[in-house]
Backbone as CSV, one residue per row, in Angstrom:
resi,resn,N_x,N_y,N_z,CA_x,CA_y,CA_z,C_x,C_y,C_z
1,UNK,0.839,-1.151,0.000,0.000,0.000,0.000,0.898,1.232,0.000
2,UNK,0.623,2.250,-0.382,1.562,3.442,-0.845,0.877,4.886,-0.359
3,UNK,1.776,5.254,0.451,1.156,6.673,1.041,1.121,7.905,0.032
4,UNK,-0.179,8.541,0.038,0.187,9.846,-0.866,-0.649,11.044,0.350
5,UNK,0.492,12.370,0.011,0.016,13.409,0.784,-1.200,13.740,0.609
6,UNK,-2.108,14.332,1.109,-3.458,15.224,0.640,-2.892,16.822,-0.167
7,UNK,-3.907,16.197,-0.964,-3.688,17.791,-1.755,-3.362,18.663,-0.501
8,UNK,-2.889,20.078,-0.888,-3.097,21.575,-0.304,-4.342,21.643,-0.466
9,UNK,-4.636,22.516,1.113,-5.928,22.927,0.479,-6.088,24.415,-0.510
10,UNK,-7.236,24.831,-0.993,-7.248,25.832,-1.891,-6.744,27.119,-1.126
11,UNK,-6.590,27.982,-1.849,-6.197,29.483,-1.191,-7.999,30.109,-0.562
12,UNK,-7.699,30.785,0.278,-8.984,31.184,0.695,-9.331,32.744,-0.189
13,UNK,-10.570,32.516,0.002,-11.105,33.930,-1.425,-10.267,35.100,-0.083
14,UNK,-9.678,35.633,-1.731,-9.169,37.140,-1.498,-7.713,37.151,-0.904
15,UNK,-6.869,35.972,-1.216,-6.102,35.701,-0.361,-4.874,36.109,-1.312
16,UNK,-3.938,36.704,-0.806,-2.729,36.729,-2.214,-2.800,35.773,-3.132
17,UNK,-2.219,35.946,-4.261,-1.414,34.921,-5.121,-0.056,35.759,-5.654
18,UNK,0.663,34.107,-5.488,1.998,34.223,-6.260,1.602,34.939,-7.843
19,UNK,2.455,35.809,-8.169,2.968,36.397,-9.396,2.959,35.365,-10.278
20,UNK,2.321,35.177,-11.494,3.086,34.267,-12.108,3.858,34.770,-13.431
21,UNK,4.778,33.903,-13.763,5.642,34.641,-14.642,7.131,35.315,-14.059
22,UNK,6.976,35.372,-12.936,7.744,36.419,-12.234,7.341,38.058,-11.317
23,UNK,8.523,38.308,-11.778,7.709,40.084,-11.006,8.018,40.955,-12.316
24,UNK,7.116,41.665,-12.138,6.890,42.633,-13.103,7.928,43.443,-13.458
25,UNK,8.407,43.760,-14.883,9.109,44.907,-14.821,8.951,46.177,-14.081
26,UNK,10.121,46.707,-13.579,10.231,47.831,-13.189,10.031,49.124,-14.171
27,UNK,9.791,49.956,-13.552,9.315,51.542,-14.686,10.170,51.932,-15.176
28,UNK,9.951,52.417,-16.677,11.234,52.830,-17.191,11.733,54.130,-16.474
29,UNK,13.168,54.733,-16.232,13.648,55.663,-15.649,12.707,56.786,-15.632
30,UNK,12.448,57.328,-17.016,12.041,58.342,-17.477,10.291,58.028,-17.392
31,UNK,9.466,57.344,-17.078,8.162,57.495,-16.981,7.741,58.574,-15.876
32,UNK,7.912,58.679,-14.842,7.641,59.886,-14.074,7.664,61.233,-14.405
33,UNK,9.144,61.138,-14.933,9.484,62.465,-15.457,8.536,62.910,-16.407
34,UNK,8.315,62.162,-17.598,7.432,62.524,-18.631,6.189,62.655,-18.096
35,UNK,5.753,62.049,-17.227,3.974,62.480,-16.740,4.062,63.752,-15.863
36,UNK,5.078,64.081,-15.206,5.023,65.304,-14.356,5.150,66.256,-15.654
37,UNK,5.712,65.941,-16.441,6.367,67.170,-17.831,4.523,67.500,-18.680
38,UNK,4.258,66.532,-18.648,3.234,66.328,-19.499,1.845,67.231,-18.636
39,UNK,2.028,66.626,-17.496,0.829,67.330,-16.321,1.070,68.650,-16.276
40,UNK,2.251,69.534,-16.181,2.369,70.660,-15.933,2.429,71.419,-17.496
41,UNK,2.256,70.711,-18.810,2.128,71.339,-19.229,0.814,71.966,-19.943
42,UNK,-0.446,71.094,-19.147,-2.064,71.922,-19.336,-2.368,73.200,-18.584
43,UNK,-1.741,73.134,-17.353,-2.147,74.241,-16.578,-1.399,75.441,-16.514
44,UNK,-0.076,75.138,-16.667,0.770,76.356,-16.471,2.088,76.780,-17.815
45,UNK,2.660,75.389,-17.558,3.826,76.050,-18.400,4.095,75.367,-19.973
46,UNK,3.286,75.154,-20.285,2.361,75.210,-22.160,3.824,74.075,-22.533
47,UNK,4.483,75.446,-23.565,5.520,74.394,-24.931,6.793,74.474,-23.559
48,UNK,6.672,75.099,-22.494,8.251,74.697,-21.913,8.073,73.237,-21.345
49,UNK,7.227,73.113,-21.044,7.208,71.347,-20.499,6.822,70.047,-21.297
50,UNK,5.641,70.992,-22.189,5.375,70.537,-22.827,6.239,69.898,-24.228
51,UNK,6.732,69.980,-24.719,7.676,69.642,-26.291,8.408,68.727,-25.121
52,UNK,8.995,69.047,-23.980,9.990,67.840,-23.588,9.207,66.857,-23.424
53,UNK,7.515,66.496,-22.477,7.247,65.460,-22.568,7.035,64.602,-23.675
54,UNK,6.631,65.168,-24.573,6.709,64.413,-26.492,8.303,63.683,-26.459
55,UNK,9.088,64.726,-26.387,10.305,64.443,-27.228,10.753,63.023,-26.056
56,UNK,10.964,63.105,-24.673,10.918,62.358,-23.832,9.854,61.001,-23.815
57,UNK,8.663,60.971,-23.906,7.755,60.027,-24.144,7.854,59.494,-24.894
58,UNK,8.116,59.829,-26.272,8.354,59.241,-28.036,9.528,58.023,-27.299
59,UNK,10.853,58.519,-26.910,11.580,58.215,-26.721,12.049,56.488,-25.895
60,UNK,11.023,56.796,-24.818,10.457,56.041,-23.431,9.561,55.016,-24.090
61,UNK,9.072,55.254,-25.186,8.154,53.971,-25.329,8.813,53.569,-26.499
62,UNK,9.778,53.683,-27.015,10.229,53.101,-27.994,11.059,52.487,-27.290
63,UNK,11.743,52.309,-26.538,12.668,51.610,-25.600,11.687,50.729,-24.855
64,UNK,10.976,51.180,-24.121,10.218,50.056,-23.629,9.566,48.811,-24.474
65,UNK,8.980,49.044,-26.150,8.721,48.574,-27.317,9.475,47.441,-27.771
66,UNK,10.887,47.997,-27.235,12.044,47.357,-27.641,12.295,46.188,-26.939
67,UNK,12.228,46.808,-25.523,12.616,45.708,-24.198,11.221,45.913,-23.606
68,UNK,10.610,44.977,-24.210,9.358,44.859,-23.022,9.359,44.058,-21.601
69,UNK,10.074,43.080,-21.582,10.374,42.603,-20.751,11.556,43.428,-19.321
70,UNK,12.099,44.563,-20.051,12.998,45.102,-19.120,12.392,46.224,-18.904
71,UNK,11.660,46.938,-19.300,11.223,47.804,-18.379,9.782,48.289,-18.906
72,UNK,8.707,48.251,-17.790,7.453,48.659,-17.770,7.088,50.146,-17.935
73,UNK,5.593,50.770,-17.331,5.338,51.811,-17.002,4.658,52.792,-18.884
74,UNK,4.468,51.846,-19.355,3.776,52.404,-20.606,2.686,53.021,-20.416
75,UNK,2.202,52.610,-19.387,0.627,53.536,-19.738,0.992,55.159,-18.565
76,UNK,1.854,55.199,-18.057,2.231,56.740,-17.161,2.852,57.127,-18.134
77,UNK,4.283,56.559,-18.820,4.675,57.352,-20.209,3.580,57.615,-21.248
78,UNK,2.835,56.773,-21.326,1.743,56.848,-22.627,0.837,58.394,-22.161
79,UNK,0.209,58.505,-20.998,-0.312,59.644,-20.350,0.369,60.543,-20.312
80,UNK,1.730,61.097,-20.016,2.653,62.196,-19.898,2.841,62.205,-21.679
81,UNK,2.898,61.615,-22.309,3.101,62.037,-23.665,1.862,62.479,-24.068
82,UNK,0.829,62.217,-23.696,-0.558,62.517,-24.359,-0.993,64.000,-23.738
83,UNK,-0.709,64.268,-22.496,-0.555,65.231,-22.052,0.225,66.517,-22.094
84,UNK,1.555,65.961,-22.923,2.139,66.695,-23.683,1.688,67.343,-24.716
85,UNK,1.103,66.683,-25.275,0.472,66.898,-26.723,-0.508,67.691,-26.348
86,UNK,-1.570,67.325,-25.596,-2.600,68.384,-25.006,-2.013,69.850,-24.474
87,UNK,-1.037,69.836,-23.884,-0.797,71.306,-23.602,-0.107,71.945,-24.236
88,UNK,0.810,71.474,-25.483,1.263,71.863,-26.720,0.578,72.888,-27.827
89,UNK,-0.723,72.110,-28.068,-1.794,72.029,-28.497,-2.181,73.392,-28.359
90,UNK,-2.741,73.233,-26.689,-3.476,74.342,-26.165,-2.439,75.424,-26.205
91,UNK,-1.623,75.377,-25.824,-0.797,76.790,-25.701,-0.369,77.257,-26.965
92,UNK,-0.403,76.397,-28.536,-0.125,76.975,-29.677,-1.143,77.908,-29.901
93,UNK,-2.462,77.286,-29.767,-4.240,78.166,-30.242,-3.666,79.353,-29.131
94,UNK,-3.622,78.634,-28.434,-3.649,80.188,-27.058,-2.815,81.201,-27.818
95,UNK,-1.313,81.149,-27.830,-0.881,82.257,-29.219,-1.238,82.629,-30.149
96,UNK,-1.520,81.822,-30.743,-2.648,82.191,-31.983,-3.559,83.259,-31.768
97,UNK,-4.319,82.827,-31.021,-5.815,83.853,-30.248,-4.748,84.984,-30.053
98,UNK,-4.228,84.675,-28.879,-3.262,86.320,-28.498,-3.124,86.864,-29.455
99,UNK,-2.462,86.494,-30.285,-1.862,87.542,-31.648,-3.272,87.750,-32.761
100,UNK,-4.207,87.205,-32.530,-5.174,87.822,-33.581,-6.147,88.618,-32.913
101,UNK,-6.297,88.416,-31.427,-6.791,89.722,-30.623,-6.142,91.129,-30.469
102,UNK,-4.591,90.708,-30.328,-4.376,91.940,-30.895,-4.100,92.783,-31.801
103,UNK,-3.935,92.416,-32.963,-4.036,92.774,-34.401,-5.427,93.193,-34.776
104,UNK,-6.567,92.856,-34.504,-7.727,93.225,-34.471,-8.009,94.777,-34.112
């Protein structure tokens, strides 16, 4: 006759689980940077923060694209670049307007 252990029992609801796969990549260097660049540039400081989060974001996800496995954080770069673009955007019309209000 031959002994066998009892299963484990199940995990209880809500209970951790192991990672599988591993642990997640870490954020790429530059994802923070680009979402703070990107955030500050709707409210206050237009093409100065703004053009770096583009040029920075473009940058950040093409590397991450590259190495997906080495470094995460696409969707905070993906947001700081999009946010870039939004306050780019806005602060070009905003000149625009300025200079045809006052030429008027």
């Amino acid at each position: 006759m031959s002994y066998s252990e009892p299963p484990p029992p199940p995990p209880q609801y809500g209970a951790p689980q192991p990672p599988y796969g591993g642990a997640p990549a870490p954020n790429h260097p530059r994802a923070t940077l680009t979402l703070i660049l990107g955030i500050l540039s709707i409210p206050c400081c237009g093409l100065f923060t703004g053009i770096p989060a583009i040029i920075l974001g473009r940058g950040a996800l093409a590397e991450i694209d590259a190495n997906p496995g080495q470094y995460g954080g696409r969707g905070q770069v993906n947001a700081g670049y999009i946010c870039g673009i939004i306050g780019t955007v806005l602060s070009v019309v905003g000149i625009i307007v300025n200079i045809l209000v006052r030429v008027s």
